[in-house]
N, C-alpha and C positions, 0 to 999 in steps of 0.2 A: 656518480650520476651527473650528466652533464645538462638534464634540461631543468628549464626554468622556471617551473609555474608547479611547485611540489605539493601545492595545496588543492591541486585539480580542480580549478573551480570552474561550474559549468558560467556559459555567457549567455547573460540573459537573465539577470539575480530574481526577478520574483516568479518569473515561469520555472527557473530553476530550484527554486528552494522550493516549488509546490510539488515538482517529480522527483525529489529525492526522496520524499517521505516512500514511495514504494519503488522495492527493487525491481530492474527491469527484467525482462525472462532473457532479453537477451545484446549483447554488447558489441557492434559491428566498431572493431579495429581498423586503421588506416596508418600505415606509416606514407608520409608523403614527402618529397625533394625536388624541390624547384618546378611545381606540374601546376600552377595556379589556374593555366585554362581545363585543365583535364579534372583536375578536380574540384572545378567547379560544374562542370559536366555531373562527376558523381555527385557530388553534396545534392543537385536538381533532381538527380536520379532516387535520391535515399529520400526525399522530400515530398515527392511523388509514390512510396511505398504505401500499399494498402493496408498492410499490422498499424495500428492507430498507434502513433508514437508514442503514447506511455509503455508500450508493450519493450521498448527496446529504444538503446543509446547508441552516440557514436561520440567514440575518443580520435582524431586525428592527432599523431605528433608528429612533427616536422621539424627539418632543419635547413629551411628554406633560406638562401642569402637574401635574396630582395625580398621587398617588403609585401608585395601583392598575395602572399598567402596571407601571411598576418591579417592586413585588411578584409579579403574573403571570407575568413575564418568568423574574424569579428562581427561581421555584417550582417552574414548569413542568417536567411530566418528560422534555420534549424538550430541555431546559436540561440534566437529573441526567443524560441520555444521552450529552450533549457533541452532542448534532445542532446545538442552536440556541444564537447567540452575539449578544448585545445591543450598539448602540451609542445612547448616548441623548446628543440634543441640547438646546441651550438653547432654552426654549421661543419660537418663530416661524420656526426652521429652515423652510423650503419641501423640498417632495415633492423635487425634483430634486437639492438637497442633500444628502438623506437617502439618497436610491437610490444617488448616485454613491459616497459613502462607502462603504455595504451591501458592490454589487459590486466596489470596491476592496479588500473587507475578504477576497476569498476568492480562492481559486487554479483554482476552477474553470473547466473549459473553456466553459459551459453556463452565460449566467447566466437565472434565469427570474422574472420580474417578475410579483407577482400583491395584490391591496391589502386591506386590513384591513377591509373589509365584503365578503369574499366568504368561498365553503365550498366548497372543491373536494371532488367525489368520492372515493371512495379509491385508484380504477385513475387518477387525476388523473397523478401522476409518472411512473408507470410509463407512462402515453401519451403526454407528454413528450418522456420518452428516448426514445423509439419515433419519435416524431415529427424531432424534430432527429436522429435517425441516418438516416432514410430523405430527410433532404432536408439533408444535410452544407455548414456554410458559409450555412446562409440564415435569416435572420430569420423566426421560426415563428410565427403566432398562430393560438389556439385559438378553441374557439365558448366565448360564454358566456349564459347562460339568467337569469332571476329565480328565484329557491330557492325550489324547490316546496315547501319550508314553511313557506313565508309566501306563499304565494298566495292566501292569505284578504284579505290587504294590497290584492288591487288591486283590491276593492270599498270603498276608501278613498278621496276626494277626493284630487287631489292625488299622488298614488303613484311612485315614481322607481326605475329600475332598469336596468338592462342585459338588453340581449338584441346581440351579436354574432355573426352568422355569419361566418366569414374567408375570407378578411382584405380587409378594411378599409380604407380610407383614411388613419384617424388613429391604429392601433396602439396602442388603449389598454393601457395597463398592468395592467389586470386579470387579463391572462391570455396572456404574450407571452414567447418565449425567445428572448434575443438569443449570439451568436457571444461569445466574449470579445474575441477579436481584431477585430469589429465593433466594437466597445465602445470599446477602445484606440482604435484607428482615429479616432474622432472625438471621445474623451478625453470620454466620456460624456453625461450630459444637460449641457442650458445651464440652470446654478445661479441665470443672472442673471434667470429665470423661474420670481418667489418662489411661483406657487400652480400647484395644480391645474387649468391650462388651458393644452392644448397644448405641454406639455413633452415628450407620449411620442409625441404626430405630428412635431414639430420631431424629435426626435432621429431616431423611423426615418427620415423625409427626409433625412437630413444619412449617414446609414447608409446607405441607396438608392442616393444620387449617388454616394458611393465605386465601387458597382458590386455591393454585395451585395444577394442575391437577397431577396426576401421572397412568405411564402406563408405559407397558412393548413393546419388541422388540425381538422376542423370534432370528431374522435375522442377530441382535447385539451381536454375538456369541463371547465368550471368554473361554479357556479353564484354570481350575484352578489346582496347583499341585496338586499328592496324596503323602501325607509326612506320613512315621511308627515310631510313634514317640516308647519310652520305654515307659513302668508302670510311674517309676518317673517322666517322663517330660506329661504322662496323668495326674499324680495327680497334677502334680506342675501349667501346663496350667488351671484347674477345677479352680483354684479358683479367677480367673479373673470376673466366672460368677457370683462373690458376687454385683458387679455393677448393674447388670439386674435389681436388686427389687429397683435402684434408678429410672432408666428408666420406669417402671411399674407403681410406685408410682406418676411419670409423666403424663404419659398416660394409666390411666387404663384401657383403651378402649384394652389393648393389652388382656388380659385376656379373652377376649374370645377366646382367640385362645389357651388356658389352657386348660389342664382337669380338672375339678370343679373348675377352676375359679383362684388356687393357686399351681399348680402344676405346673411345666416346662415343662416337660414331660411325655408321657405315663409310662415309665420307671419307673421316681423316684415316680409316685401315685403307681405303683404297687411294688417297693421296700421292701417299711414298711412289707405288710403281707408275703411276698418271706422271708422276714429276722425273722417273728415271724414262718415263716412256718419250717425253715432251725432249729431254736432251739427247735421244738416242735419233729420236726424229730431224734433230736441228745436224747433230754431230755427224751422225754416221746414217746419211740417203739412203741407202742402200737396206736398212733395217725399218723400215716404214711401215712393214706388215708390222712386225712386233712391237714395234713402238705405239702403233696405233691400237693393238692387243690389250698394253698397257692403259692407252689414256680412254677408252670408252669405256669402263664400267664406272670410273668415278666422274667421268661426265654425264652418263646420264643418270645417274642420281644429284648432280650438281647443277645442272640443267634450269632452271625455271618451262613449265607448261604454255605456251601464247596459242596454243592448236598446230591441225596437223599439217597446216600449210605451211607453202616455203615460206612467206615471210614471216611464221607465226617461228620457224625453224631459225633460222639466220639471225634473229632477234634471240632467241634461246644462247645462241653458239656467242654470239658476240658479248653474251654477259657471263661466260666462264671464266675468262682471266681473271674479275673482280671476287666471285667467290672462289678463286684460287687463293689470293690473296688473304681474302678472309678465312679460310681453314688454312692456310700453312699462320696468318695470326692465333688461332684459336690452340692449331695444335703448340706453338710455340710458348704460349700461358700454358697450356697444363705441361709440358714438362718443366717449363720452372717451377709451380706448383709438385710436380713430382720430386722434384728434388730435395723442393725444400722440406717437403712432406712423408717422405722415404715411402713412393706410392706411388708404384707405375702408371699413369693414364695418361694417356694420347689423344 
């Protein structure tokens, strides 16, 4: 174990030591990495929740380099309350590391997993507990939205966010409550899957096969940021998903949810002919039907929406070479992942 605070002590010692006497019904998880304005967004957001906070905790651990988590952490008056108790790791801890810590750190019966670019509402908990009491023993997952106040964001090139209705396939962590005794049961996530790809689909499938239920709460609303990242930090994030063909290789049953089986995406199956269509284009004029054959079905699902007008058009076309780039990076991490994983995906 790499963090440092093994004694989990909440911050805030006498508001703290009055709400340990009762356990809380339920324990909101947070692995966090270098997000100090985003999650100070959430900590406002969980502050602002209607469940009167004896009802429920929050364990953040992090492995933040600079020091402004720490001080946020500290400061916060969901700390001076004793609600939220800090464990900080050394900085390259992986998400899965950090969460299993978290929900070791508490006694709740309830743990609820949600990440440090999101802002739930404030009936967020309070629909929660609502939610895993009407459906006892089963893995809960909520809807989640892009945060209507940054919707201005998605007339940005480039734009990324979540939208979940539940449940899902792959039980992202943004917005998900697991059983404790779920949890035990399969002794949490797998640590040995350092980043954020496919830790929180791996674990409900390994939770699944035990025999626990899972189901969605579409009422269990949380909204998740919209971040524009640059080209570099699209290419640099792609290759996280070399991980995925371990998970796959786990549960192949994921594959149906592929196109033929090996593919990630509709994207990267129609990639290949887009890129033989693009040099048949360049090389040989005279093939231009065919070529062009080739590169429109992966363009327009490659496309960004700006409307139906020409400039709404011309703006669309002139940001396809970038998401070119980005799926032939994306597809390039999972066949290293494939390889090293003996587990075909594209």
């Amino acid at each position: 174990m790499r963090w440092l605070d093994p004694r989990f002590r909440p911050l805030g010692a006498r508001a703290g030591r009055r709400r340990r006497r009762v356990t809380p019904e339920l324990c909101v998880v947070v692995a966090s990495h270098d997000r100090p304005l985003r999650l100070r967004w959430l900590l406002n957001a969980l502050a602002d929740q209607t469940l009167a906070h004896e009802r429920w905790e929050l364990v953040v651990a992090h492995d933040s380099a600079g020091p402004e988590t720490a001080v946020l952490l500290a400061g916060h008056p969901l700390a001076r309350a004793g609600v939220l108790r800090t464990l900080t790791f050394a900085p390259g801890a992986g998400p899965a590391e950090k969460r299993n810590a978290a929900w070791r750190a508490s006694a709740a019966p309830t743990v609820v997993f949600t990440d440090d670019d999101c802002r739930p509402p404030a009936e967020w908990l309070a629909q929660t507990l609502a939610a895993v009491r009407a459906r006892p023993g089963a893995i809960v997952q909520g809807a989640t939205r892009p945060d209507p106040d940054e919707l201005a964001l998605v007339a940005v090139a480039g734009w990324r966010s979540q939208e979940i209705a539940p449940p899902v396939t792959w039980a992202q962590t943004c917005n998900i409550a697991y059983p404790r005794d779920a949890l035990e049961a399969v002794d949490g996530f797998d640590d040995t899957l350092p980043e954020a790809a496919g830790e929180d689909t791996d674990l409900a499938l390994r939770a699944r096969a035990t025999g626990v239920p899972y189901t969605g709460a579409p009422a269990m609303l949380t909204f998740h940021c919209i971040e524009v990242p640059g080209l570099p930090a699209r290419v640099r994030d792609s290759q996280r998903w070399r991980h995925m063909a371990a998970v796959v290789a786990r549960h192949p049953s994921l594959r149906r949810n592929f196109p033929l089986r090996v593919f990630w995406k509709r994207r990267h199956a129609l990639l290949g002919p887009a890129l033989l269509g693009l040099g048949l284009g360049v090389t040989r004029p005279r093939r231009n039907v065919l070529a062009l054959a080739l590169v429109v079905p992966w363009a327009r699902l490659a496309a960004p929406s700006y409307g139906p007008g020409a400039r709404g058009r011309l703006r669309a076309l002139s940001e396809l070479p970038v998401n070119a780039l980005v799926d032939c990076a994306e597809v390039a991490a999972l066949v290293r992942g494939s390889i090293h994983h003996r587990s075909p995906l594209l």
